[in-house]
PyMOL CGO cylinders between C-alpha atoms (Angstrom):
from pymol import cmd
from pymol.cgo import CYLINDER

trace = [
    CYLINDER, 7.45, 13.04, -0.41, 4.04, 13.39, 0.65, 0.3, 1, 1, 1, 1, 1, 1,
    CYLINDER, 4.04, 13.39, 0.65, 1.84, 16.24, 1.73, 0.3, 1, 1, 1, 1, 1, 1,
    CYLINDER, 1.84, 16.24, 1.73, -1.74, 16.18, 2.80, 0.3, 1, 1, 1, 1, 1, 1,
    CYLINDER, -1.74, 16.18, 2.80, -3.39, 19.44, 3.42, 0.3, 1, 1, 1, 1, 1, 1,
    CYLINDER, -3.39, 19.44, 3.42, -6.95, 19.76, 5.03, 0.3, 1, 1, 1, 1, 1, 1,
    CYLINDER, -6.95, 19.76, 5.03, -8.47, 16.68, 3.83, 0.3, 1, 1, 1, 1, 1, 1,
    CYLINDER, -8.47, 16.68, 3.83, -11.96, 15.22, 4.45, 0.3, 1, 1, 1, 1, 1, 1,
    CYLINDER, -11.96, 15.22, 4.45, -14.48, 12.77, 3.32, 0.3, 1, 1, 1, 1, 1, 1,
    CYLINDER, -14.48, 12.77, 3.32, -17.73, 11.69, 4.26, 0.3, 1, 1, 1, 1, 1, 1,
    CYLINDER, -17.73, 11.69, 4.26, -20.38, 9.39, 3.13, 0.3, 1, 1, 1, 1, 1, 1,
    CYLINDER, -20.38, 9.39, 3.13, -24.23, 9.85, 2.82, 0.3, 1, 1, 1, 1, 1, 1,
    CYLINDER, -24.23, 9.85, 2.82, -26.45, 13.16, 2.50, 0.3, 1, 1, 1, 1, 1, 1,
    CYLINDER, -26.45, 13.16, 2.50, -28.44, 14.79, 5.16, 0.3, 1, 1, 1, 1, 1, 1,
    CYLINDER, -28.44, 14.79, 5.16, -29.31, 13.34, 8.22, 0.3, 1, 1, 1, 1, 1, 1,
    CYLINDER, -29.31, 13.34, 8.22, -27.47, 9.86, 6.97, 0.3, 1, 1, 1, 1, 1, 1,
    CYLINDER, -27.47, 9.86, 6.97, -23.79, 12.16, 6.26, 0.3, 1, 1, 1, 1, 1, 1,
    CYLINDER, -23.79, 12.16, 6.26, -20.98, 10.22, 8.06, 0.3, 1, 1, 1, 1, 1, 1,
    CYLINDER, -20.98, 10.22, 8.06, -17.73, 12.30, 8.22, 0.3, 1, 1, 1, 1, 1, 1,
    CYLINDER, -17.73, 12.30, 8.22, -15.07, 9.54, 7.95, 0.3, 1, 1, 1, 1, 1, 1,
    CYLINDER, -15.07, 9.54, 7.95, -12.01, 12.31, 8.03, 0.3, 1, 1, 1, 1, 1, 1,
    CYLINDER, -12.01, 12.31, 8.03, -12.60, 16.13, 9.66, 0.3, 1, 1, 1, 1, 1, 1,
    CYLINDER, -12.60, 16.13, 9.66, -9.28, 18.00, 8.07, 0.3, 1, 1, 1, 1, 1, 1,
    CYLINDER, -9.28, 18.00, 8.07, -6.37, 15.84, 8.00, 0.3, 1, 1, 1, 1, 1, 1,
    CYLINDER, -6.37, 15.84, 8.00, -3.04, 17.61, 7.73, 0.3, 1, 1, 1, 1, 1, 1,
    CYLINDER, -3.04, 17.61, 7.73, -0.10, 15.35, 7.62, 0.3, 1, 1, 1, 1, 1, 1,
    CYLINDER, -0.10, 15.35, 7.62, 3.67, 15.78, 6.18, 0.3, 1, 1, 1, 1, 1, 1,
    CYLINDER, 3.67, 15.78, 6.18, 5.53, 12.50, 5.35, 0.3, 1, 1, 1, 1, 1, 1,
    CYLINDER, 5.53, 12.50, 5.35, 9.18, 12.87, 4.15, 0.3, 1, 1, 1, 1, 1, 1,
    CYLINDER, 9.18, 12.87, 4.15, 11.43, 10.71, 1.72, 0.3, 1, 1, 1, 1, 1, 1,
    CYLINDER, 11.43, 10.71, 1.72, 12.16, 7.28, 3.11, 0.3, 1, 1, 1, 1, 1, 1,
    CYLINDER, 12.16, 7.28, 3.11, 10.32, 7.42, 6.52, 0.3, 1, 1, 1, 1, 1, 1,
    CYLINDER, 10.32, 7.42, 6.52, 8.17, 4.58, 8.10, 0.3, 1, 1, 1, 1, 1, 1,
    CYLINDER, 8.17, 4.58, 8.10, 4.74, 5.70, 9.03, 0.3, 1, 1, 1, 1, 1, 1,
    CYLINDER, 4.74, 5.70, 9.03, 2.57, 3.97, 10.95, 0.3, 1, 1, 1, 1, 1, 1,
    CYLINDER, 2.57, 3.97, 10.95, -1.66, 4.50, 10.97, 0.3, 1, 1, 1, 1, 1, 1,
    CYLINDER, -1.66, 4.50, 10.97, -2.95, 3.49, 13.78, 0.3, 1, 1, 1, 1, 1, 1,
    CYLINDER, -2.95, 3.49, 13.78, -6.82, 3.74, 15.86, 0.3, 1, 1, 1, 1, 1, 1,
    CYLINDER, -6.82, 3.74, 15.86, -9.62, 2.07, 16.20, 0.3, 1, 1, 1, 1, 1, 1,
    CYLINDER, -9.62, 2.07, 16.20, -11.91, 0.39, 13.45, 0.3, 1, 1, 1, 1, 1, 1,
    CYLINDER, -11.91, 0.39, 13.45, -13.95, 2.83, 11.88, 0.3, 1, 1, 1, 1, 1, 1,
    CYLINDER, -13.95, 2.83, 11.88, -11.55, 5.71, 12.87, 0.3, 1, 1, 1, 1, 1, 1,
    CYLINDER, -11.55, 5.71, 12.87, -10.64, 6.30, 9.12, 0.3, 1, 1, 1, 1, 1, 1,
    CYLINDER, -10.64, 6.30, 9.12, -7.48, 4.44, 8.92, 0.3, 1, 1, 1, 1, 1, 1,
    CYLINDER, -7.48, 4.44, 8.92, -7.75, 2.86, 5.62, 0.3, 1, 1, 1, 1, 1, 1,
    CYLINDER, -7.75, 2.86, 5.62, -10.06, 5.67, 4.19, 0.3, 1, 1, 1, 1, 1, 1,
    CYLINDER, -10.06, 5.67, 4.19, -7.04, 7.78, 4.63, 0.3, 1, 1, 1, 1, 1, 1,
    CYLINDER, -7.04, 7.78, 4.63, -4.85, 5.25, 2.94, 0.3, 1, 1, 1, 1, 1, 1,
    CYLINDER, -4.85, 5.25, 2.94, -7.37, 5.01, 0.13, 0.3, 1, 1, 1, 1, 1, 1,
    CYLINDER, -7.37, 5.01, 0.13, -7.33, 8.87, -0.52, 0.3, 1, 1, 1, 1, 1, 1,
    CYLINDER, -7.33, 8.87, -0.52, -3.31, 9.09, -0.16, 0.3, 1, 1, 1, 1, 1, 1,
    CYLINDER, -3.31, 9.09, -0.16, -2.95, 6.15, -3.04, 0.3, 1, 1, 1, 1, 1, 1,
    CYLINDER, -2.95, 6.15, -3.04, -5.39, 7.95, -5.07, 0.3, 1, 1, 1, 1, 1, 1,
    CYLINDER, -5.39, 7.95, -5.07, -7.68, 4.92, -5.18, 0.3, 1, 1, 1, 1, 1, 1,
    CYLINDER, -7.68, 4.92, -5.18, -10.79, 7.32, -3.59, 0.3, 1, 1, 1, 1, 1, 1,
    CYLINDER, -10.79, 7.32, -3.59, -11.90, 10.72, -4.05, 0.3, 1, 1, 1, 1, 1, 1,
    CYLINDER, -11.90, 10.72, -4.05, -11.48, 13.67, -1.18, 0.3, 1, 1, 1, 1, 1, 1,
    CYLINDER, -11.48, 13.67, -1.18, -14.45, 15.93, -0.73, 0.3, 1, 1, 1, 1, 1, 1,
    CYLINDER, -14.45, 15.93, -0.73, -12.09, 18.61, -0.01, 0.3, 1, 1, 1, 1, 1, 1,
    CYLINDER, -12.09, 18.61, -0.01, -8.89, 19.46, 0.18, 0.3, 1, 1, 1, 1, 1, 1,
    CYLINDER, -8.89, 19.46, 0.18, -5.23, 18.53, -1.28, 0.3, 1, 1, 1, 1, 1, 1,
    CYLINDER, -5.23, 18.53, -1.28, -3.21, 15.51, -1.62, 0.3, 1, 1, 1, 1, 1, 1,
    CYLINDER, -3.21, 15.51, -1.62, 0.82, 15.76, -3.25, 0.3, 1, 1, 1, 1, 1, 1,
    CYLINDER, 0.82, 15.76, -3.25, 3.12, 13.18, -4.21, 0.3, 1, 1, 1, 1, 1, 1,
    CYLINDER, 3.12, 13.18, -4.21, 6.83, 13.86, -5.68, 0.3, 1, 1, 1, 1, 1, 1,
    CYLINDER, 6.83, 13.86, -5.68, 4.94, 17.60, -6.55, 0.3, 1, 1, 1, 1, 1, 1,
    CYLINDER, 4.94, 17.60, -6.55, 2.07, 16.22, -8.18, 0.3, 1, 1, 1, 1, 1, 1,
    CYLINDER, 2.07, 16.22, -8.18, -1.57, 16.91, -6.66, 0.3, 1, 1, 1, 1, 1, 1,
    CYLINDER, -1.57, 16.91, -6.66, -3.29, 13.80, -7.09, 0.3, 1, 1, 1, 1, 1, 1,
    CYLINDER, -3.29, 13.80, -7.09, -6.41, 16.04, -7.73, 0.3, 1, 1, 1, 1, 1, 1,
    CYLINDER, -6.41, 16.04, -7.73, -5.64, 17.68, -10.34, 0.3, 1, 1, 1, 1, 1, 1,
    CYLINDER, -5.64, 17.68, -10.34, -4.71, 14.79, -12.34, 0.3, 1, 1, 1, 1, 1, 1,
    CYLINDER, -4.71, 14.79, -12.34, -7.21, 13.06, -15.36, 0.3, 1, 1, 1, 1, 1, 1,
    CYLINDER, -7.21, 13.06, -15.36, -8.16, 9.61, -14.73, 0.3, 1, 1, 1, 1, 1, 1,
    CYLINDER, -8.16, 9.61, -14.73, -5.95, 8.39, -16.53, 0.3, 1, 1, 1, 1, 1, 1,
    CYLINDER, -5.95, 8.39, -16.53, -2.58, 10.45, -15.66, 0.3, 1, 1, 1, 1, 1, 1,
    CYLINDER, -2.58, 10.45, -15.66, -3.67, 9.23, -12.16, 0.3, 1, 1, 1, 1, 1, 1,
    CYLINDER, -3.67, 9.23, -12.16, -3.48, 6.13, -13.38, 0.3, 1, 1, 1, 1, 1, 1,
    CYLINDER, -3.48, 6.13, -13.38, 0.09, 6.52, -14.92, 0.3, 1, 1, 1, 1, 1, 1,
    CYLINDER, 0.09, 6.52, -14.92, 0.99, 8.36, -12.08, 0.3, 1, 1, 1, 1, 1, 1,
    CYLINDER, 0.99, 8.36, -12.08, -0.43, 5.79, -9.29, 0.3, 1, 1, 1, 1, 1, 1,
    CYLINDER, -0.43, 5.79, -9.29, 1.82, 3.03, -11.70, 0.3, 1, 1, 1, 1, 1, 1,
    CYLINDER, 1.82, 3.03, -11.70, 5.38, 4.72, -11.76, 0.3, 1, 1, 1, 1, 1, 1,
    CYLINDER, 5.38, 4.72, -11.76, 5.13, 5.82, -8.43, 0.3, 1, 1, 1, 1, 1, 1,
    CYLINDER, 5.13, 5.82, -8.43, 3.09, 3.53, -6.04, 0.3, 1, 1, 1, 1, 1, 1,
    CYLINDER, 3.09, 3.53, -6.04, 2.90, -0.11, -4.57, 0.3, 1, 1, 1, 1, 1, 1,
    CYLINDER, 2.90, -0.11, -4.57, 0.00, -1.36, -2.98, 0.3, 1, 1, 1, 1, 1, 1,
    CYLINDER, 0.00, -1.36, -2.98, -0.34, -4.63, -0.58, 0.3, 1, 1, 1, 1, 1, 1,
    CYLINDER, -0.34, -4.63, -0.58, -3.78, -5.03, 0.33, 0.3, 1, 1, 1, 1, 1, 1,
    CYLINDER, -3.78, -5.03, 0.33, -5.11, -7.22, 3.31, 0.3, 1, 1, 1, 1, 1, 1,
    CYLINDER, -5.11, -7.22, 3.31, -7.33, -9.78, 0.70, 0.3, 1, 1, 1, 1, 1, 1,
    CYLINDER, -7.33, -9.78, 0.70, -3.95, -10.09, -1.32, 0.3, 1, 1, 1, 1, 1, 1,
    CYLINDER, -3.95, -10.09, -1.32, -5.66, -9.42, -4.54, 0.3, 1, 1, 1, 1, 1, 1,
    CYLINDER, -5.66, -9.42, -4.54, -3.88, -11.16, -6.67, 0.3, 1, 1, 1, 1, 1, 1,
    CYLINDER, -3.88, -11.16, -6.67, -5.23, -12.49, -10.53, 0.3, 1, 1, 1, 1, 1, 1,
    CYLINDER, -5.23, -12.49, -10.53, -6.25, -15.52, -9.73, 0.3, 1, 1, 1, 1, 1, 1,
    CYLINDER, -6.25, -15.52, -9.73, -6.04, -16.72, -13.53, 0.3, 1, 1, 1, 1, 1, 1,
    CYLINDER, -6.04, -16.72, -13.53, -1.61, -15.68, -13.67, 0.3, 1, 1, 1, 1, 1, 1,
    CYLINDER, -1.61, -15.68, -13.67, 0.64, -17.37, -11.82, 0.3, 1, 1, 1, 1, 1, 1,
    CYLINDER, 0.64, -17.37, -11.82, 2.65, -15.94, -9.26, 0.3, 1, 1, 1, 1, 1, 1,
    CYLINDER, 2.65, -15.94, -9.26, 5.54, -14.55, -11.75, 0.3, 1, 1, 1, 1, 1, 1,
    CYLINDER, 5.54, -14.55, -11.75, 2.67, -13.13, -14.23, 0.3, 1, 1, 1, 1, 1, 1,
    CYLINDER, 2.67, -13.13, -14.23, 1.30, -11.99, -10.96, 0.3, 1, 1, 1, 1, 1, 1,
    CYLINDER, 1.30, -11.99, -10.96, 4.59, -10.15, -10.00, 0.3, 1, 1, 1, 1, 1, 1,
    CYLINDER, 4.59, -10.15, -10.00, 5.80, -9.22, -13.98, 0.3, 1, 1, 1, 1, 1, 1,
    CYLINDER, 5.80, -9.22, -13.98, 1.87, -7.67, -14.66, 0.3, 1, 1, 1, 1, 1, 1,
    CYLINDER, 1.87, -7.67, -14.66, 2.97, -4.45, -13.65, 0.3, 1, 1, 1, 1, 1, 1,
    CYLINDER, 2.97, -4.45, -13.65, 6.07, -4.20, -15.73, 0.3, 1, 1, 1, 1, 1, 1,
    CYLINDER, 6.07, -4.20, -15.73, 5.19, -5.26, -18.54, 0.3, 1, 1, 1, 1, 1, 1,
    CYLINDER, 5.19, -5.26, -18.54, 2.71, -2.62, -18.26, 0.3, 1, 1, 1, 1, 1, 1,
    CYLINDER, 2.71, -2.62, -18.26, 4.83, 0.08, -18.53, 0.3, 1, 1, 1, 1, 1, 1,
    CYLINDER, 4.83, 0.08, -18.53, 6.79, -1.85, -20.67, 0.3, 1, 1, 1, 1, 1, 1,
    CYLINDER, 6.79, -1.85, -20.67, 10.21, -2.41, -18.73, 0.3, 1, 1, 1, 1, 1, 1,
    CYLINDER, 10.21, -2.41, -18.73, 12.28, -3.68, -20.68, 0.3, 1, 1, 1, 1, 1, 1,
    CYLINDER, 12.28, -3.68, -20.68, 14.17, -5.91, -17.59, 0.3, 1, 1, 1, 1, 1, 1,
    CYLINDER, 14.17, -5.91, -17.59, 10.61, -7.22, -16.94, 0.3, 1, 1, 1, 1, 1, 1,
    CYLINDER, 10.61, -7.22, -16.94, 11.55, -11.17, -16.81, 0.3, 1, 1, 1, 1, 1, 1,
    CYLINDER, 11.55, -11.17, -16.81, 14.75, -10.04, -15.00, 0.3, 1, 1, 1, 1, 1, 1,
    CYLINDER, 14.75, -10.04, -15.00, 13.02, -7.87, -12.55, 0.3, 1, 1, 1, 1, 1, 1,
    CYLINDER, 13.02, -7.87, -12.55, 10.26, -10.40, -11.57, 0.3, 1, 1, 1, 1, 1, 1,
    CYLINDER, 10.26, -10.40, -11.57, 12.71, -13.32, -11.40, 0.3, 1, 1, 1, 1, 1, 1,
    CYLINDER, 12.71, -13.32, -11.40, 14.93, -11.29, -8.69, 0.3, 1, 1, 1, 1, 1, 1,
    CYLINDER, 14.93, -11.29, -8.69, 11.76, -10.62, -6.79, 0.3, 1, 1, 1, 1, 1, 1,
    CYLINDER, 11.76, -10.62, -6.79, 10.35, -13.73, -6.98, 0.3, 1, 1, 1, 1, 1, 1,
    CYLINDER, 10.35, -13.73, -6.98, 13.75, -15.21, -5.69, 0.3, 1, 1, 1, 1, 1, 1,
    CYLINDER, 13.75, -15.21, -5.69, 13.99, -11.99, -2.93, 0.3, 1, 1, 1, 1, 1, 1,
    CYLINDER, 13.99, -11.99, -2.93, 10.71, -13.27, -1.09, 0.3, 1, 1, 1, 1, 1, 1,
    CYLINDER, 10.71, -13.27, -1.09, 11.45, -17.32, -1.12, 0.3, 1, 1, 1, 1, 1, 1,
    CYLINDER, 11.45, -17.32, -1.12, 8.64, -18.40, -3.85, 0.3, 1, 1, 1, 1, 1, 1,
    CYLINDER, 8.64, -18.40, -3.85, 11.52, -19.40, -7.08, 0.3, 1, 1, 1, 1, 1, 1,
    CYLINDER, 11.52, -19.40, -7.08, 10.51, -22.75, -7.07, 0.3, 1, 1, 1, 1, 1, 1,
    CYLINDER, 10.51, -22.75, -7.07, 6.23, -21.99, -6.36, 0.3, 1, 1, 1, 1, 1, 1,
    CYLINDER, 6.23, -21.99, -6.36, 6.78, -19.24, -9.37, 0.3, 1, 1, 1, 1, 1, 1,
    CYLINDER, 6.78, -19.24, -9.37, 4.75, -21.05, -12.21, 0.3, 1, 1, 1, 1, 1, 1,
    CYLINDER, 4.75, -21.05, -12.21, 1.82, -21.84, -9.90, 0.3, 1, 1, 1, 1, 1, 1,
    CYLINDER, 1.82, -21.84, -9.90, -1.52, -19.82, -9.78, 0.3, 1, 1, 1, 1, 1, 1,
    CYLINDER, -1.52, -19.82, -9.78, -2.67, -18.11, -6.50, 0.3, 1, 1, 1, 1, 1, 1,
    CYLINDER, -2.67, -18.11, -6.50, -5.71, -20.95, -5.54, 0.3, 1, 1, 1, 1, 1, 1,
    CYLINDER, -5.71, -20.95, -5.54, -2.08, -23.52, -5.27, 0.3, 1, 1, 1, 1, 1, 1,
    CYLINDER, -2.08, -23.52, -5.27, -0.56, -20.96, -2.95, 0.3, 1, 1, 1, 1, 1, 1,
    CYLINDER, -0.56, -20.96, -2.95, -0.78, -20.72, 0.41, 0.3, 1, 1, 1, 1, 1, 1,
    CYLINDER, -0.78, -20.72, 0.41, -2.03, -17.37, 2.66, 0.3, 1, 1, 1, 1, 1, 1,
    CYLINDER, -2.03, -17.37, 2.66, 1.15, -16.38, 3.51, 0.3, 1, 1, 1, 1, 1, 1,
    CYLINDER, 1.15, -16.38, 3.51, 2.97, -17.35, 0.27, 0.3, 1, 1, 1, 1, 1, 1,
    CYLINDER, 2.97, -17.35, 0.27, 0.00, -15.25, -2.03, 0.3, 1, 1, 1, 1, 1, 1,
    CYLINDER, 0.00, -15.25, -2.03, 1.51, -11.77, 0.44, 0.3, 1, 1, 1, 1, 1, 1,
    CYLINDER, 1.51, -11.77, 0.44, 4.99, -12.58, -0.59, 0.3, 1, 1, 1, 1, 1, 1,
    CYLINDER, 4.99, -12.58, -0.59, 3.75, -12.32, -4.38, 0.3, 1, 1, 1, 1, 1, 1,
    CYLINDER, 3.75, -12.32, -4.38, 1.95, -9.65, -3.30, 0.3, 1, 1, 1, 1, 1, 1,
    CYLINDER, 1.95, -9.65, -3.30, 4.86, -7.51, -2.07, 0.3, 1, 1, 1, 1, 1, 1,
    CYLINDER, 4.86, -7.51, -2.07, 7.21, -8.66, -4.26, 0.3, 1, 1, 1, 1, 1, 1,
    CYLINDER, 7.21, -8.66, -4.26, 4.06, -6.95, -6.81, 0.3, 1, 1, 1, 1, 1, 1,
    CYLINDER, 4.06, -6.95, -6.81, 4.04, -4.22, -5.38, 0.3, 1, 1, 1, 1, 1, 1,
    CYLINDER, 4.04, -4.22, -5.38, 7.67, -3.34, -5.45, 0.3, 1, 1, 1, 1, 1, 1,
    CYLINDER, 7.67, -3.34, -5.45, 8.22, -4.35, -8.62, 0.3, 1, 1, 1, 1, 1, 1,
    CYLINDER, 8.22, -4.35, -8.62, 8.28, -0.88, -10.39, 0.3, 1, 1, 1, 1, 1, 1,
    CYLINDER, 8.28, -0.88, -10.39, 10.57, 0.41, -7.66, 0.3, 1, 1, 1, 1, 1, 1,
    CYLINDER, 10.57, 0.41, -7.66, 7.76, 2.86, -6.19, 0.3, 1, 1, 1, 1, 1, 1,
    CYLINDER, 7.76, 2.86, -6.19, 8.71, 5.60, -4.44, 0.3, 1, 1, 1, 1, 1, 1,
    CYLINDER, 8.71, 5.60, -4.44, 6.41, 5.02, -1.71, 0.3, 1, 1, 1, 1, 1, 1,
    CYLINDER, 6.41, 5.02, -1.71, 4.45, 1.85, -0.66, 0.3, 1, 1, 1, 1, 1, 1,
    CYLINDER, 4.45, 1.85, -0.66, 0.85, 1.75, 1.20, 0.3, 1, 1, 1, 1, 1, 1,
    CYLINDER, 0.85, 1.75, 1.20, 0.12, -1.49, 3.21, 0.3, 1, 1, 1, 1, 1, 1,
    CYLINDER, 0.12, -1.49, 3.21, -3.64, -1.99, 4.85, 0.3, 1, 1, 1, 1, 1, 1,
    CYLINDER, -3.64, -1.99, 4.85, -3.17, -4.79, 7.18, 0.3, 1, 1, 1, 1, 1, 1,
    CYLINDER, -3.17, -4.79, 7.18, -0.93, -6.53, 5.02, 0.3, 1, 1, 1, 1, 1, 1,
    CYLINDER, -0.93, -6.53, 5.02, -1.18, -9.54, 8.09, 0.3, 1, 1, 1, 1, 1, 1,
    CYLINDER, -1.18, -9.54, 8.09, -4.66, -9.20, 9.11, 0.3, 1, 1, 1, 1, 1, 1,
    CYLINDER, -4.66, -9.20, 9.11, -5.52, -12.46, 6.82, 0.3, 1, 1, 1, 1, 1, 1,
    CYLINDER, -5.52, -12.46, 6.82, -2.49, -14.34, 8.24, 0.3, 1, 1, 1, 1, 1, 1,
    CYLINDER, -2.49, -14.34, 8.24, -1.96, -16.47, 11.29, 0.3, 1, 1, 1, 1, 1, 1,
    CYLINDER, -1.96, -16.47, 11.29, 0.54, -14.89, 13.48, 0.3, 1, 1, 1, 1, 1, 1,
    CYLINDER, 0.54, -14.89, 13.48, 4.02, -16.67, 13.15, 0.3, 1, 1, 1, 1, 1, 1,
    CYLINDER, 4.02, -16.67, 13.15, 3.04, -16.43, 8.82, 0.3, 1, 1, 1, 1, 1, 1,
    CYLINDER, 3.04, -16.43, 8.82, 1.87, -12.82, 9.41, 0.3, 1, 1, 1, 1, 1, 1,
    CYLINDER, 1.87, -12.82, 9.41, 5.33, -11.82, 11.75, 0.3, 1, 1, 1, 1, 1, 1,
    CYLINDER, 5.33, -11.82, 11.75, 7.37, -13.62, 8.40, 0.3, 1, 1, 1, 1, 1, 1,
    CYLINDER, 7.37, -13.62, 8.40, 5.60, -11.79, 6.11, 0.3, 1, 1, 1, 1, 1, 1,
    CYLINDER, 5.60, -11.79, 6.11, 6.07, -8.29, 7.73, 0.3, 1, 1, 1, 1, 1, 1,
    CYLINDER, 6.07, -8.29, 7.73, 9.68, -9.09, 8.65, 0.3, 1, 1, 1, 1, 1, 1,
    CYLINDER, 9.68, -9.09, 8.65, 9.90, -9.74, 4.82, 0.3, 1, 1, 1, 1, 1, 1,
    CYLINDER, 9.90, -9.74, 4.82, 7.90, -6.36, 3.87, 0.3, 1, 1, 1, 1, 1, 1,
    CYLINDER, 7.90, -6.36, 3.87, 10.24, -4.57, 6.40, 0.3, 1, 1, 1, 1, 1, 1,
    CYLINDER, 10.24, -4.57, 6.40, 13.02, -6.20, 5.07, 0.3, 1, 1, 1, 1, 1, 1,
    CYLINDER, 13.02, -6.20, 5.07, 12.26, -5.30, 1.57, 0.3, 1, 1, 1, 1, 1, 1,
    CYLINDER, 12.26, -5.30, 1.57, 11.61, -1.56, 2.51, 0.3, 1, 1, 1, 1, 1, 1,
    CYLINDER, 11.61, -1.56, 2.51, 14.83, -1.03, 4.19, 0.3, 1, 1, 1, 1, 1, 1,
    CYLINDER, 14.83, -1.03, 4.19, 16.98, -2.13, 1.72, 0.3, 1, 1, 1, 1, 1, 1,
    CYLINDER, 16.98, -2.13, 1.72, 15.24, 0.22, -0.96, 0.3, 1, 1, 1, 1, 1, 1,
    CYLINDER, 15.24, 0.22, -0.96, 14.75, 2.96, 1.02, 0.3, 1, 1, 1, 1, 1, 1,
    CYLINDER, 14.75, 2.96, 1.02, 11.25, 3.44, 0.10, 0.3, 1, 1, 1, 1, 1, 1,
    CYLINDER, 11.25, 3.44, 0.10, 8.45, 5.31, 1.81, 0.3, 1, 1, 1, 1, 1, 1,
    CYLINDER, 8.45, 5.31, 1.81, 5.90, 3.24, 3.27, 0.3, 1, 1, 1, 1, 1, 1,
    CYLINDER, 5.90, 3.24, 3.27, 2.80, 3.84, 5.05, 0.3, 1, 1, 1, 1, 1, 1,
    CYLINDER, 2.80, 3.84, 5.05, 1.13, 1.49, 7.56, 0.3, 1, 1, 1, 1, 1, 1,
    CYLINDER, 1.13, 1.49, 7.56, -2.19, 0.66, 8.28, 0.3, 1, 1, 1, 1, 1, 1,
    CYLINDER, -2.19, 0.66, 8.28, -2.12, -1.66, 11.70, 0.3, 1, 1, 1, 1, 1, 1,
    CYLINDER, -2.12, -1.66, 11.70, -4.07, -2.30, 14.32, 0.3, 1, 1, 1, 1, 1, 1,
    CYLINDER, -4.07, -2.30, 14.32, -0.86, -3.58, 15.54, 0.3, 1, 1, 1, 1, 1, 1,
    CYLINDER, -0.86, -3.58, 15.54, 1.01, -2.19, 18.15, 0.3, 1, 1, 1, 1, 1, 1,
    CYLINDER, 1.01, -2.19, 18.15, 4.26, -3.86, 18.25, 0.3, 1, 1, 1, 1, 1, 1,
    CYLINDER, 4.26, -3.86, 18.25, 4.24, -3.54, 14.30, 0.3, 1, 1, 1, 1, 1, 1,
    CYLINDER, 4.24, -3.54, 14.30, 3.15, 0.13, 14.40, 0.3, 1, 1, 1, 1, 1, 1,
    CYLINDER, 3.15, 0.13, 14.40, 6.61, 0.54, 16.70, 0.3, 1, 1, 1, 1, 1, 1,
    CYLINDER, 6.61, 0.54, 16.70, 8.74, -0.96, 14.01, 0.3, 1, 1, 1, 1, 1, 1,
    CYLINDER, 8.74, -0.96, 14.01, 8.00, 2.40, 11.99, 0.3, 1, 1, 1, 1, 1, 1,
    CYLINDER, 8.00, 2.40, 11.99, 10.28, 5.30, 12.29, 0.3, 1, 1, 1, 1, 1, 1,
    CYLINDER, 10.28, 5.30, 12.29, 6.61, 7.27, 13.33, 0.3, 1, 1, 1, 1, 1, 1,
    CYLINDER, 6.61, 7.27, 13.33, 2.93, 6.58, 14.49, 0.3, 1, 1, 1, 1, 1, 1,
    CYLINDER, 2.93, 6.58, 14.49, 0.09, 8.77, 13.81, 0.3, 1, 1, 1, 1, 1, 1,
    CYLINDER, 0.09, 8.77, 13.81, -3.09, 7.85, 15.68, 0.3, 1, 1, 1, 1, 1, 1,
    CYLINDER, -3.09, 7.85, 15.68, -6.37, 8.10, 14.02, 0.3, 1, 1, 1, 1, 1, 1,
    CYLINDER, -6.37, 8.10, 14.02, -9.57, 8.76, 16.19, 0.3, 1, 1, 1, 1, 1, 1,
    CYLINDER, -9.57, 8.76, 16.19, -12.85, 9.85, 15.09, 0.3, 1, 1, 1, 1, 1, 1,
    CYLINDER, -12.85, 9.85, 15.09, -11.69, 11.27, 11.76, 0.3, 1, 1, 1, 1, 1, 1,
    CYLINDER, -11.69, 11.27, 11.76, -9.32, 13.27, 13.01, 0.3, 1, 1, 1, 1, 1, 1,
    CYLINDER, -9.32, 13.27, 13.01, -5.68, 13.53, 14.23, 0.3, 1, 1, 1, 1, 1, 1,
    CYLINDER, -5.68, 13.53, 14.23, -4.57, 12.91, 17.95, 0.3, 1, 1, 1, 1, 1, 1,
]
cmd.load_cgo(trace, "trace")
């Protein structure tokens, strides 16, 4: 599914540089559960940025399904990121002038599916929100705007899903539904997901941890 091969990134020039990642080499295959885990600062989410295509690598080598994400235009990236990827984000990030099916439809009708209202409706319906559909995000509640988000996210059937502290917003009993629900929702599909936690017992919920510390692999 995934392959990541020698990458790094830094920030800054000269005395300032930072390096955020020294070399990461990491394999993740069709349907597993992975798990990021390490201290702030450690490069979790860096990492996670660079594997969804959403930041550039200094150097080396990030594939997907066959595709290097660096050799791809802007654009094709942006195709590519659309077919192929779901994203749930810790601040939700949700448009806050659509309502939580335009929220969840957006992406579909973007690469015009035809099942679009179908699609949406299911979701919406799959994560408990069918009768909060037709109101905007400021109406919604924490936990209820990360239900839109997943549902969002895995509304073009990706074939792999990144999650940065989907619950670091939430109180804990909405944060343990939510993730139940995201767990849920990944098991039945089958799709690849990777993890960003600080969490321990959620990090052991994935079928493998990787630990993060300094930049670099432990």
């Amino acid at each position: 599914m995934m392959n990541v091969i020698n990458v790094k990134k830094s920030y800054g020039h000269g005395p300032s540089k930072v390096e955020v990642l020294k070399g990461i080499n990491l394999k993740i295959a069709s349907g597993e559960t992975l798990a990021l885990v390490g201290k702030s600062g450690s490069g979790k989410s860096t990492l996670l940025s660079l594997m969804a295509g959403l930041d550039q690598m200094e150097t080396g080598e990030i594939w997907i399904q066959g595709k290097c994400l660096n050799q791809l235009s802007e654009n094709e990236l942006t195709l590519f990121r659309a077919k192929n990827m779901g994203i749930v984000f810790q601040q939700f990030h949700l448009v806050s002038t659509l309502t939580a099916f335009e929220n969840v439809i957006l992406p579909l009708n973007l690469l015009k599916d035809p099942n679009a209202k179908v699609i949406a409706n299911k979701l919406i319906d799959h994560v408990g929100l069918s009768h909060r559909s037709h109101h905007l995000p400021s109406e919604l509640s924490g936990g209820e705007c990360q239900r839109v988000a997943i549902a969002r996210a895995l509304s073009t059937s990706p074939k792999i899903l990144f999650a940065d502290e989907p619950s670091g917003n939430l109180d804990e009993e909405t944060g343990a539904k939510v993730m139940d629900l995201l767990f849920k929702m990944v098991g039945e599909t089958g799709t690849t997901m990777v993890l960003v936690t600080h969490d321990p017992d959620l990090a052991k919920r994935c079928s493998r941890i990787i630990h993060l510390e300094h930049g670099s692999l432990v």
